[in-house]
TIVO-2410 file (N, C-alpha, C; in nm, 3 decimals):
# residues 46
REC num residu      c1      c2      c3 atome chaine
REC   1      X  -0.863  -0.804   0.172     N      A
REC   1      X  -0.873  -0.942   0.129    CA      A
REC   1      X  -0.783  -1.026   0.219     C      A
REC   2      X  -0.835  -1.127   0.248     N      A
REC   2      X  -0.767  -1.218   0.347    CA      A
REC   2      X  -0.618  -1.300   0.308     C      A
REC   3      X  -0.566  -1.315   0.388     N      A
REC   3      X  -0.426  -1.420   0.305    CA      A
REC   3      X  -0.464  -1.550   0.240     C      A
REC   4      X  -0.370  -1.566   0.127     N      A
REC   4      X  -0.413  -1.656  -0.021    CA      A
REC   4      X  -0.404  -1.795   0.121     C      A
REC   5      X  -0.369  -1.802   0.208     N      A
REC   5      X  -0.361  -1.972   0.299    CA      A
REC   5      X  -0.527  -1.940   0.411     C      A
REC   6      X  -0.582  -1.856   0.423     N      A
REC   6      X  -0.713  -1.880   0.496    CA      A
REC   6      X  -0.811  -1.827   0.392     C      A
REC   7      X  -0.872  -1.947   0.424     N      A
REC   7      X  -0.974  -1.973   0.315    CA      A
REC   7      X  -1.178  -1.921   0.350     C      A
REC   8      X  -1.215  -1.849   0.266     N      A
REC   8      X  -1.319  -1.788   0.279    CA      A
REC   8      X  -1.427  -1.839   0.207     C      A
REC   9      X  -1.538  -1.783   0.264     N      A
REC   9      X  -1.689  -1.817   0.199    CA      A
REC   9      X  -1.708  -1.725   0.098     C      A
REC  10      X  -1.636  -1.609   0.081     N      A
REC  10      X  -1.703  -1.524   0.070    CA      A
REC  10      X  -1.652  -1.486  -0.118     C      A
REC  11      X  -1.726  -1.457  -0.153     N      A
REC  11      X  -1.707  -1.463  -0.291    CA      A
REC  11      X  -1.717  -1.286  -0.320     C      A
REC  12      X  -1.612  -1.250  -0.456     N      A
REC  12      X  -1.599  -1.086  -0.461    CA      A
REC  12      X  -1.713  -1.125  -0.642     C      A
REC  13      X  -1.787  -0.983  -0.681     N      A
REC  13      X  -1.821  -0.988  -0.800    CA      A
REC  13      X  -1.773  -0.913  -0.902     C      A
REC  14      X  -1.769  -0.903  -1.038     N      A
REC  14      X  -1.637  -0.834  -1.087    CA      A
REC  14      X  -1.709  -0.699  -1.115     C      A
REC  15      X  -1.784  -0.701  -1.083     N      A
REC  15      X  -1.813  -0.539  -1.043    CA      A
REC  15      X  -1.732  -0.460  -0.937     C      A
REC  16      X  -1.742  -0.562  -0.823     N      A
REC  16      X  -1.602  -0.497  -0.724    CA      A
REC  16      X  -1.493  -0.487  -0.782     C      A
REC  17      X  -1.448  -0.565  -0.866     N      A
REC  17      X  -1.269  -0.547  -0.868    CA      A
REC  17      X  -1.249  -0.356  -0.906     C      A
REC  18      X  -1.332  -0.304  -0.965     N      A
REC  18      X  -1.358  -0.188  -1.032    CA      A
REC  18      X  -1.279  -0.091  -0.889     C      A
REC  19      X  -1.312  -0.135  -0.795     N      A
REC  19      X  -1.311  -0.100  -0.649    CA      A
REC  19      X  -1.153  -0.108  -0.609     C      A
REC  20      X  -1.108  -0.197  -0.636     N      A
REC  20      X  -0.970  -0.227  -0.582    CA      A
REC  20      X  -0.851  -0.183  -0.668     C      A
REC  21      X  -0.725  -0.160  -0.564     N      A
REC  21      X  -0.590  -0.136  -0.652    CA      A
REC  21      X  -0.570  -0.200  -0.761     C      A
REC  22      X  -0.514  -0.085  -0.869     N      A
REC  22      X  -0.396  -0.161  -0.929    CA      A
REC  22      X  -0.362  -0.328  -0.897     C      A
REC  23      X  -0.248  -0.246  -0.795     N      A
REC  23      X  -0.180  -0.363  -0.665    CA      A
REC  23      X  -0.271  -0.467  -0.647     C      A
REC  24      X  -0.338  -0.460  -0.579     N      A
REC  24      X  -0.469  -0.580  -0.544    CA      A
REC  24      X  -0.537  -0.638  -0.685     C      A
REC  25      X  -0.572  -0.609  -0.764     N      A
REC  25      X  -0.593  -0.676  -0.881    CA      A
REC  25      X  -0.465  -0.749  -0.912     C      A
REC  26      X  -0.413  -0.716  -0.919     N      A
REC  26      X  -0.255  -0.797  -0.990    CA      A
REC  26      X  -0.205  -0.911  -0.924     C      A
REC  27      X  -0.258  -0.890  -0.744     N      A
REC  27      X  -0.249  -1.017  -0.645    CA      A
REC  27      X  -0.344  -1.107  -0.694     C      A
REC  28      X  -0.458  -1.067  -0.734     N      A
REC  28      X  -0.557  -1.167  -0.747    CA      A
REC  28      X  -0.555  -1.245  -0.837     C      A
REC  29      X  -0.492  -1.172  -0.959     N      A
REC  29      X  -0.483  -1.240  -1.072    CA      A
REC  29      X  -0.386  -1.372  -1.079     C      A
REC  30      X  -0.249  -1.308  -1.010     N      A
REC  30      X  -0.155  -1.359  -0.964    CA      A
REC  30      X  -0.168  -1.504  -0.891     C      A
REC  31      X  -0.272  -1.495  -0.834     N      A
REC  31      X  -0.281  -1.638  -0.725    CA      A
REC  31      X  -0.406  -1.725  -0.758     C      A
REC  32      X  -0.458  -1.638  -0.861     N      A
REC  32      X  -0.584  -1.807  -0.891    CA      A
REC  32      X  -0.523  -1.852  -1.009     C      A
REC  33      X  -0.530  -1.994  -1.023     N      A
REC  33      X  -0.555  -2.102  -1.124    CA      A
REC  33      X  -0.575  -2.052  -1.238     C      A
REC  34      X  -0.542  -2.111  -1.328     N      A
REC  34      X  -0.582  -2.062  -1.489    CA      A
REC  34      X  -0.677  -2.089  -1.510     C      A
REC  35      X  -0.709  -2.249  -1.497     N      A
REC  35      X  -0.867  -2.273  -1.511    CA      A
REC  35      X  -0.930  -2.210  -1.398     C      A
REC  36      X  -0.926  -2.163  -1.284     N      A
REC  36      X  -1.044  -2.099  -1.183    CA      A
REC  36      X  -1.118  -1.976  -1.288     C      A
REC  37      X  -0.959  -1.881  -1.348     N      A
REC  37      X  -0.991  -1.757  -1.403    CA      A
REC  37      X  -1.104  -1.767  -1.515     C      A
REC  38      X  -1.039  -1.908  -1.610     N      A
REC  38      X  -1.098  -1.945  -1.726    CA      A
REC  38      X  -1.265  -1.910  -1.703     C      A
REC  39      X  -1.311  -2.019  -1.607     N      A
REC  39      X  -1.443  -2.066  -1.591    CA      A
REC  39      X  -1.511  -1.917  -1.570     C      A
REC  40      X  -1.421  -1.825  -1.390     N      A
REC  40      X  -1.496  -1.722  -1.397    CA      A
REC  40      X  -1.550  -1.646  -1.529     C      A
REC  41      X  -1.416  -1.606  -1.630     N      A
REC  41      X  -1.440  -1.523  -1.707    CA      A
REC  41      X  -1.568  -1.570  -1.810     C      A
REC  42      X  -1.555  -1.705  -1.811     N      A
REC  42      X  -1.715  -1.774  -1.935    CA      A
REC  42      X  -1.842  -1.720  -1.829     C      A
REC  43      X  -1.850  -1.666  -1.716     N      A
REC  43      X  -1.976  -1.629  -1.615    CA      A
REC  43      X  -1.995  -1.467  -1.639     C      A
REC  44      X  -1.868  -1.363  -1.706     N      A
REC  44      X  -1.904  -1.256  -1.664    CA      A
REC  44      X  -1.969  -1.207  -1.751     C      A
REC  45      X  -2.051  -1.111  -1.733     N      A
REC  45      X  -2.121  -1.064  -1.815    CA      A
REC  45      X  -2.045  -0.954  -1.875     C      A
REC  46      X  -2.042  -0.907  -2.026     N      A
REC  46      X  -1.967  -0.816  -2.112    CA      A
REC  46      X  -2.026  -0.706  -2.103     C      A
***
């Protein structure tokens, strides 16, 4: 995953996170917005 200051097109689906660290989940969580998380989480499917 690229550094949180260069900015990408590229969108992950939360099927990937399944894929990634511990560690790396905890960055991700760590650096988006509350509302970014909010909105994703009303999109995922249960």
């Amino acid at each position: 995953m690229p550094p949180p200051e260069e900015e990408t097109n590229e969108e992950i689906q939360f099927d990937d996170l399944a894929k990634l660290s511990n560690r790396d989940i905890q960055t991700i969580v760590r650096d988006l917005e509350e509302k970014d998380l909010a909105i994703a989480l009303k999109g995922a499917k249960e």
